[in-house]
C-alpha positions as CSV (number, residue, x, y, z in Angstrom):
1,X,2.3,-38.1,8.2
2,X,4.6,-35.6,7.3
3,X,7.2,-34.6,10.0
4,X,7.0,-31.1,10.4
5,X,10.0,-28.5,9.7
6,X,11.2,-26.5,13.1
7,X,12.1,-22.8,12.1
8,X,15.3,-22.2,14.7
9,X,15.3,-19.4,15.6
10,X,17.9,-17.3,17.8
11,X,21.8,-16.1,17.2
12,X,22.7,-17.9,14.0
13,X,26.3,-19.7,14.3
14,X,29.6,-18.3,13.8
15,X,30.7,-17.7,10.6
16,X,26.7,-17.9,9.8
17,X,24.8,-15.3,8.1
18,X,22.0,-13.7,9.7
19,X,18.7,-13.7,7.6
20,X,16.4,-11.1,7.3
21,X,14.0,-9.7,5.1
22,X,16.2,-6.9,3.6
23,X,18.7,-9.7,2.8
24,X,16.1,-11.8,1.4
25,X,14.9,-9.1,-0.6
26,X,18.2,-7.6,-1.9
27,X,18.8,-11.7,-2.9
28,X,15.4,-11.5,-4.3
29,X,16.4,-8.3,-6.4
30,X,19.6,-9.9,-7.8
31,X,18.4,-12.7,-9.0
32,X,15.6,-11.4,-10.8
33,X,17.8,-8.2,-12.6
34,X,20.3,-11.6,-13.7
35,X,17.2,-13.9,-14.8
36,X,14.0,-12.4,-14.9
37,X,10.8,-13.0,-13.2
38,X,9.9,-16.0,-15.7
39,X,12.8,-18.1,-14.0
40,X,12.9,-16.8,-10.9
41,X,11.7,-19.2,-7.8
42,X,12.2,-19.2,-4.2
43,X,13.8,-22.2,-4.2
44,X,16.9,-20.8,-6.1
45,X,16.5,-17.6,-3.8
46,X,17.1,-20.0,-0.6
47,X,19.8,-21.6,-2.1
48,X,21.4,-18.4,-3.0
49,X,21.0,-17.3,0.6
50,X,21.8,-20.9,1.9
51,X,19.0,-21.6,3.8
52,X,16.0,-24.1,2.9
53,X,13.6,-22.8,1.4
54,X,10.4,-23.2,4.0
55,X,13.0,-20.7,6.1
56,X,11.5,-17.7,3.5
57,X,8.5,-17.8,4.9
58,X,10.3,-16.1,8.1
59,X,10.7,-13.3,6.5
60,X,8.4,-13.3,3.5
61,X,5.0,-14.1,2.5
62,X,4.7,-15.6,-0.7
63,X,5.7,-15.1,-4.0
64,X,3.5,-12.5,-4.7
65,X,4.8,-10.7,-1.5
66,X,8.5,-10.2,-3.3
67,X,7.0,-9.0,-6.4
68,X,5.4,-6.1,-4.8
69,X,8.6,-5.2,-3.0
70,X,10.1,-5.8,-6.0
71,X,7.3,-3.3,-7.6
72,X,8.2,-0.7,-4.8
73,X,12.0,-0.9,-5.2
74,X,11.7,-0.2,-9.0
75,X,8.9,2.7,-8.8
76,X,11.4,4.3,-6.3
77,X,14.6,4.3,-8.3
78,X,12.5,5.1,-11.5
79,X,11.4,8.4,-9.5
80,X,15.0,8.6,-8.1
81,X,16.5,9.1,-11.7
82,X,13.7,11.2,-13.4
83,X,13.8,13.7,-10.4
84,X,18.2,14.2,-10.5
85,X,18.3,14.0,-14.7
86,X,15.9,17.1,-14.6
87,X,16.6,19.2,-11.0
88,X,19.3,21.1,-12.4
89,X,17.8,22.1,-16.0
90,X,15.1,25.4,-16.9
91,X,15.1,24.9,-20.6
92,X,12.1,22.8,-21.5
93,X,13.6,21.1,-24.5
94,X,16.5,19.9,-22.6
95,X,14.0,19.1,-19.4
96,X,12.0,16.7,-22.1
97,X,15.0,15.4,-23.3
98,X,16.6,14.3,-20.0
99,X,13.2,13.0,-18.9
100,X,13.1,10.4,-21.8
101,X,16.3,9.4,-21.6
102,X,16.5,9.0,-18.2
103,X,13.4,6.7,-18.6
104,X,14.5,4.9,-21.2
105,X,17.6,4.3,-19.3
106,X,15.9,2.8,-16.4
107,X,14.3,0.4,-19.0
108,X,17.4,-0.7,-20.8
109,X,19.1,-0.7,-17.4
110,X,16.4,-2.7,-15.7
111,X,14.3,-4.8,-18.1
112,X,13.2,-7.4,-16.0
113,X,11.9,-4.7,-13.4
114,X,10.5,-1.8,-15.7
115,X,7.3,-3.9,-16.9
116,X,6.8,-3.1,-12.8
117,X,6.6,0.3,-13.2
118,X,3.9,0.4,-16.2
119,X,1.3,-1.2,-13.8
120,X,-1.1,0.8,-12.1
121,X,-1.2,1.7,-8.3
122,X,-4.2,3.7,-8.5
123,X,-5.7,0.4,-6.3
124,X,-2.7,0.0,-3.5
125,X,-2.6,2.3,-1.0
126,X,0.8,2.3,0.0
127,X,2.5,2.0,-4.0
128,X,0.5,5.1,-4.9
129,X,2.3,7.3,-3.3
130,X,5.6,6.5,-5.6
131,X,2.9,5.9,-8.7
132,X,2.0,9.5,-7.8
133,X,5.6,11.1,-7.7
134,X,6.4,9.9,-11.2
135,X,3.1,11.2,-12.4
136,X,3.7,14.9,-10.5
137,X,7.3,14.4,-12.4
138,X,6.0,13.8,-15.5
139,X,3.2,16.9,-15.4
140,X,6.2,19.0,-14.3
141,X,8.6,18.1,-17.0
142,X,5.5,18.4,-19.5
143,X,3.9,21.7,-17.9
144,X,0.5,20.7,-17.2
145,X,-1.1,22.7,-14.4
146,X,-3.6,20.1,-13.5
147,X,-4.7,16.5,-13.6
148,X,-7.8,17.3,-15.9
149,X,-9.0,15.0,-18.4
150,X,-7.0,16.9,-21.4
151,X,-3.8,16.2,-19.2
152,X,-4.9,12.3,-18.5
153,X,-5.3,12.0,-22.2
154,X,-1.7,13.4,-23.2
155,X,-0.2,11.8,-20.5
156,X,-1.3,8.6,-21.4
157,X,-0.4,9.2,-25.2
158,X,3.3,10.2,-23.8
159,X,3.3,6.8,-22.2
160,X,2.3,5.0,-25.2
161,X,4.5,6.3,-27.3
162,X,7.3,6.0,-24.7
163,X,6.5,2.5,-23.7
164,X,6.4,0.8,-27.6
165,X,9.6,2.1,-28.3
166,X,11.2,1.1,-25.4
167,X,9.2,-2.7,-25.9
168,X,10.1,-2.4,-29.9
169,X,14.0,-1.8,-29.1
170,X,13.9,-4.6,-26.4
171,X,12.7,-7.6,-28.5
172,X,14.8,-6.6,-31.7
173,X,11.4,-4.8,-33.2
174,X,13.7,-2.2,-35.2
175,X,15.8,-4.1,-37.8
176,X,16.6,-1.5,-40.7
177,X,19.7,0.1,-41.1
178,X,18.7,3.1,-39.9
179,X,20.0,4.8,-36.5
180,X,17.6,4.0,-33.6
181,X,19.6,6.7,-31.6
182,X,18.0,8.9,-34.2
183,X,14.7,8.1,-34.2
184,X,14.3,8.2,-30.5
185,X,15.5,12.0,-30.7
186,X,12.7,12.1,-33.5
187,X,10.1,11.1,-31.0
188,X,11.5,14.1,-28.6
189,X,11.7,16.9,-31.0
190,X,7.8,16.0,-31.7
191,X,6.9,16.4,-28.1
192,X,9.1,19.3,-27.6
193,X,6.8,20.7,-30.8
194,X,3.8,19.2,-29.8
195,X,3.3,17.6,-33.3
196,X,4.0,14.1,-34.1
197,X,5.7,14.6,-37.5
């Protein structure tokens, strides 16, 4: 029979780190922005933190438990930098222009955490909210009054379009000579126009 592992609990040692979910979290966090999700594991978390690795489960679920935190922290900074890059600007050229950049940005920035932020949380109560804020962003920068079916439609051919370059320029997908830089200001003087071409 296995012998059980005691949790000690209490004031940790001097000189010893006190564990707690935020820390666990943040550990989780950088760890995951260095190596991605593929390769990360709690067990290299715990060691990170120096602490065995049936300790997480103090201040943690399970795997899937970081993942959504993981899935709130990056729907919250996402929002974060779409709502400064466009506070201060009332032409609506410029407003679409910030808002893709600043998007792309937090892709190139964070590209183990943006596939997070493509995911629905239509389903989870409590991620909604932030799913929600980007979406009220988004209908802002984009002027559309309402959340009718015409504005679902364009919103989701904005994301599209948005999302395969941002995939397309992560894996190397654009290999001629010419300037990405270019093409990417392509895609914004179409939706500034409101025609592809």
């Amino acid at each position: 029979m296995a012998k059980k592992i005691k949790h000690k609990h209490g004031r940790p040692k001097k000189g010893q780190i006190q564990i707690t979910r935020q820390l666990v979290l943040d550990g989780a966090w950088d760890l995951i922005m260095e190596e991605g999700f593929a390769e990360f594991r709690l067990a290299g978390l715990a060691e990170k933190l120096g602490i065995r690795t049936p300790s997480l489960y103090n201040h943690i679920q399970d795997l899937e438990d970081v993942r959504r935190e993981m899935k709130r922290r990056s729907l919250q900074i996402l929002a974060d930098s779409l709502s400064s890059k466009i506070r201060n600007s009332d032409q609506g050229s410029l407003v679409i222009s910030q808002f893709l950049n600043a998007y792309r940005g937090f892709a190139k920035t964070h590209p183990h955490m943006y596939p997070l932020t493509i995911e629905s949380t239509e389903s989870d109560p409590e991620l909604k909210p932030l799913g929600d804020r980007i979406l009220m962003i988004c209908m802002e920068v984009f002027r559309l009054e309402s959340l009718d079916e015409m504005a679902v439609h364009r919103i989701r051919i904005l994301r599209s379009l948005l999302h395969g370059f941002i995939v397309l320029e992560m894996v190397g997908g654009f290999g001629r000579k010419e300037s990405i830089e270019d093409s990417f200001q392509k895609i914004t003087e179409s939706l500034v126009s409101g025609r592809l071409w």
